[in-house]
N, C-alpha and C positions, 0 to 999 in steps of 0.2 A: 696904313699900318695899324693904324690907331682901331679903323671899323674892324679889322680882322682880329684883334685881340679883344675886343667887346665882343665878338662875336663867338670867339673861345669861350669866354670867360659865362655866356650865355647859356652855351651849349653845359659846359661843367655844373652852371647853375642849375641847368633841367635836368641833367641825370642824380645830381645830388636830391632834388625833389622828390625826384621820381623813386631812388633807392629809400628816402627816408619815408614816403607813402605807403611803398612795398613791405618795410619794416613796421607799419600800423598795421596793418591788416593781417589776420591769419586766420586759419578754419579751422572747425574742432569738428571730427566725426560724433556719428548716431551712438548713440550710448558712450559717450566719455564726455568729460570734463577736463577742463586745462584751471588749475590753479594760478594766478597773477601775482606774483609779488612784485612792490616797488620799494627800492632801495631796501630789500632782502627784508620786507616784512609782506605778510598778507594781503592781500589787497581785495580783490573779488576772487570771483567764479564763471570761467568762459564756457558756456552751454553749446548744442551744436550749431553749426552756422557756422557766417564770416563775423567775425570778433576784431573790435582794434582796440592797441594800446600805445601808449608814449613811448616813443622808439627811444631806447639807453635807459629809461628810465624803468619802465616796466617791462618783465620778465619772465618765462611760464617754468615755473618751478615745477609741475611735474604734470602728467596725464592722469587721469584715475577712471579706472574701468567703471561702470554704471549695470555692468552684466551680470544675471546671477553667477556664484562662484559656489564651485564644492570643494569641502578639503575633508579627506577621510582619514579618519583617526582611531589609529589600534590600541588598544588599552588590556596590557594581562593584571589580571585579577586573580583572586582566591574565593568562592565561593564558601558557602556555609557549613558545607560536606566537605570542604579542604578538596578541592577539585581548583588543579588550574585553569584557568581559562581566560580566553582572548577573547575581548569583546570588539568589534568593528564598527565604529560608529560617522554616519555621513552626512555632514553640516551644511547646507547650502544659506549662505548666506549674499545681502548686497551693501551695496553702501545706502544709505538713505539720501533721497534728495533735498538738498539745503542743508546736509550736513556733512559735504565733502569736504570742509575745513576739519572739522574736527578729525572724520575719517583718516586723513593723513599725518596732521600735526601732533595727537593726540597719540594717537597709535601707530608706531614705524613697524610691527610684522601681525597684519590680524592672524594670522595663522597661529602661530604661537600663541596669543592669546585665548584662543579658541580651544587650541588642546589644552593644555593649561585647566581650565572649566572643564570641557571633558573630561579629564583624568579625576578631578576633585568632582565630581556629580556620579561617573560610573563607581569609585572606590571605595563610594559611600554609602551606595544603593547594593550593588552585586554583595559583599561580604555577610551582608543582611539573611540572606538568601539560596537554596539548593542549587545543584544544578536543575534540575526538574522546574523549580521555578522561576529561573532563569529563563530558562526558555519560553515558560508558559505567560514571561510580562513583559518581552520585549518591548511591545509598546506603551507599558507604564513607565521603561525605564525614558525610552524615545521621549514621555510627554513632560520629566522629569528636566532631561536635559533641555529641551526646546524651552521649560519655564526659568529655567534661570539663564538660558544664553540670552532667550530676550532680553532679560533683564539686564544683565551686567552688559550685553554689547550696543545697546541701545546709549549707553552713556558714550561709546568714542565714535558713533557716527552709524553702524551697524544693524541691519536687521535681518533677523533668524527669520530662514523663509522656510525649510522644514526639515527638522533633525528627525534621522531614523536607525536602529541598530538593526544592521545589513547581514552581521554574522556574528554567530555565539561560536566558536571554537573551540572544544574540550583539551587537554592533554592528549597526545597518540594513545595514549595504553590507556588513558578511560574513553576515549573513542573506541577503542580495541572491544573493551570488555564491556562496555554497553549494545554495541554491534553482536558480540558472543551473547548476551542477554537477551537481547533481541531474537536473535536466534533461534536462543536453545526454547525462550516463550512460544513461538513461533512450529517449534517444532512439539512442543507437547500439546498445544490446540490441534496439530494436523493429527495426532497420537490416540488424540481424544476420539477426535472425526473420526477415525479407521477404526479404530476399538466399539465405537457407536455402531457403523456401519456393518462389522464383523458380527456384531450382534445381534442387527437386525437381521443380517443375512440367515446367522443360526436359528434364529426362531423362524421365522420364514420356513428352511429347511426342516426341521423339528415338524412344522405346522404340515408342511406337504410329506411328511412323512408317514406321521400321526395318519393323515388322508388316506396315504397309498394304502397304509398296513388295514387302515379299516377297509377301505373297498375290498382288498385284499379278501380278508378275513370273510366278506360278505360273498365273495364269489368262490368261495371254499365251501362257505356252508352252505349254499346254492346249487351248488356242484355235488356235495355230500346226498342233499336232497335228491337231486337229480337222476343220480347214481341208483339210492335208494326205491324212488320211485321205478325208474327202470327195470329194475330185479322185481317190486309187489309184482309189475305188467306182466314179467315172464314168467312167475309163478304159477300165476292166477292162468295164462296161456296156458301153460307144461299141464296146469290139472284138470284143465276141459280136455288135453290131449289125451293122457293117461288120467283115469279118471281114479285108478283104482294107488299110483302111485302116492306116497307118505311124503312127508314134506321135507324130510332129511334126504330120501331120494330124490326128490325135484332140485333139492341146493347143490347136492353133490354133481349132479347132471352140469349144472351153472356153473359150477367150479371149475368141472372138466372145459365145457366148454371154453371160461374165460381164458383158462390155463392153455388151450390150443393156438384160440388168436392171438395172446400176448406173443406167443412162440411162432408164431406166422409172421406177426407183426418185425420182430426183432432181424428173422431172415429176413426179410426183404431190406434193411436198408445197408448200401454198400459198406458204410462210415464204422455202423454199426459196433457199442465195446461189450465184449463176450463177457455173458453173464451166465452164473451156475445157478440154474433153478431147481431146488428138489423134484422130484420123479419118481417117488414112492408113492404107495398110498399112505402110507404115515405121515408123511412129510405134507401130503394135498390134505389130508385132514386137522396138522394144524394150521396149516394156513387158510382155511375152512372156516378152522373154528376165531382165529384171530380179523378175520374179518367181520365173520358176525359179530364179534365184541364192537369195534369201531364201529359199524354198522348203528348198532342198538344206540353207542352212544349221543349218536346223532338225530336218532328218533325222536318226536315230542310224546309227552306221556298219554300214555293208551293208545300211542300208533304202534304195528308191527308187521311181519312180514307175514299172512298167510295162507 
């Protein structure tokens, strides 16, 4: 009776062992920390690994992350042109290592704290300033915040690993009407371009114009020539033929002649629109005589027909 209840009493004494071993020992994952208090004050700091402590005595008061964290922080503001605006700002910060006491004890929400600094760094920098140049120092305002979060969060345990403003947000209706600005800028440069282009086209056009008219003009006087020349030939022909013919009878001959073929010319084409040609001898003689006017005018001086 006696061995059997030594041998209870052995067995309760190994499991009591063994539960109070199992209570020394614990593990802490890769990036955290296990805070230790004994009799609810501070005691160490459990790193990763297997960790032991005094079992009833010592106690892990809390886990603390070791991972970078981000917390993004909206902040409205008034700029310098009385424009409202939202500024977005994103803090990545960690805890420092060998200063996860402080990190916790020191400081119960970094968040809060964090905005907090935000709000006082953006409120004091943006009102300074346009929107225009708001925009254009994001990262002055970024290097503004990043100097003093260092600073003030470095004291509860904290390190700024890189503060950046993520988004400038205007009012809808100054977003409206800077978009319309946009715009309508937009539209008087493409205004300008067409108005350029229309211009150059014109002179271009004007240029091949100027061209045509002169060719033009050269293949009239050419033609005039031509014409001319043709008539001295048939004169100069008509008066070897008739030798004794005057030279007002030789043009009148040419007249008639030309006057037949024009009139040949006209019957034959089907499309043809009917035209009244005088058929007098009054009428062939001024037309006679209004040719040799044209005629002559076209002459160089001291040429003529004879």
């Amino acid at each position: 009776m006696e061995s059997q209840l030594h041998s209870v009493t052995n067995t309760l004494w190994f499991f009591a062992g063994l539960i109070v071993l199992l209570s020394c020992a614990f593990t802490v994952s890769n990036q955290t920390v296990k805070l230790i208090e004994r009799f609810g004050k501070y005691n160490k700091t459990a790193r990763a690994g297997l960790n032991f402590k005094i079992p009833f005595i010592d106690t892990v008061r809390t886990v603390l992350s070791m991972q970078v964290q981000q917390h993004v922080v909206s902040v409205d503001t008034i700029t310098n042109d009385k424009v409202s605006v939202r500024i977005s700002v994103a803090v990545n910060y960690q805890v420092v290592e060998n200063k996860e006491h402080d990190a916790f004890y020191l400081l119960s929400n970094p968040s809060t704290q964090i905005e907090t600094f935000v709000f006082d760094v953006v409120r004091s920098q943006v009102p300074k300033q346009t929107l225009d140049e708001v925009f254009s120092s994001k990262d002055s305002i970024a290097q503004a915040l990043q100097t003093e979060l260092t600073t003030d969060m470095n004291v509860f345990g904290y390190r700024i690993i890189k503060t950046l403003v993520t988004e400038v947000e205007p009012d809808s209706k100054v977003k409206a009407a800077m978009n319309d600005i946009n715009a309508a800028q937009r539209e008087r440069e493409a205004a300008n371009a067409r108005g350029e282009a229309e211009k150059i086209l014109r002179v271009k056009q004007a240029e091949a114009q100027r061209e045509t008219d002169r060719l033009k003009g050269e293949g009239i006087a050419q033609q005039r020539l031509a014409i001319v020349d043709g008539m001295k030939r048939s004169v100069e022909e008509l008066k070897g033929a008739y030798p004794g013919a005057t030279n007002d009878t030789i043009i009148n001959m040419l007249m008639m002649t030309q006057y037949f073929e024009t009139l040949s010319q006209i019957g034959a084409k089907s499309n043809a629109t009917t035209v009244f040609i005088p058929n007098t001898p009054d009428a062939l003689l001024n037309i006679r005589q209004q040719i040799m006017e044209a005629t002559a005018s076209t002459l160089k001086p001291g040429q003529g027909i004879s």
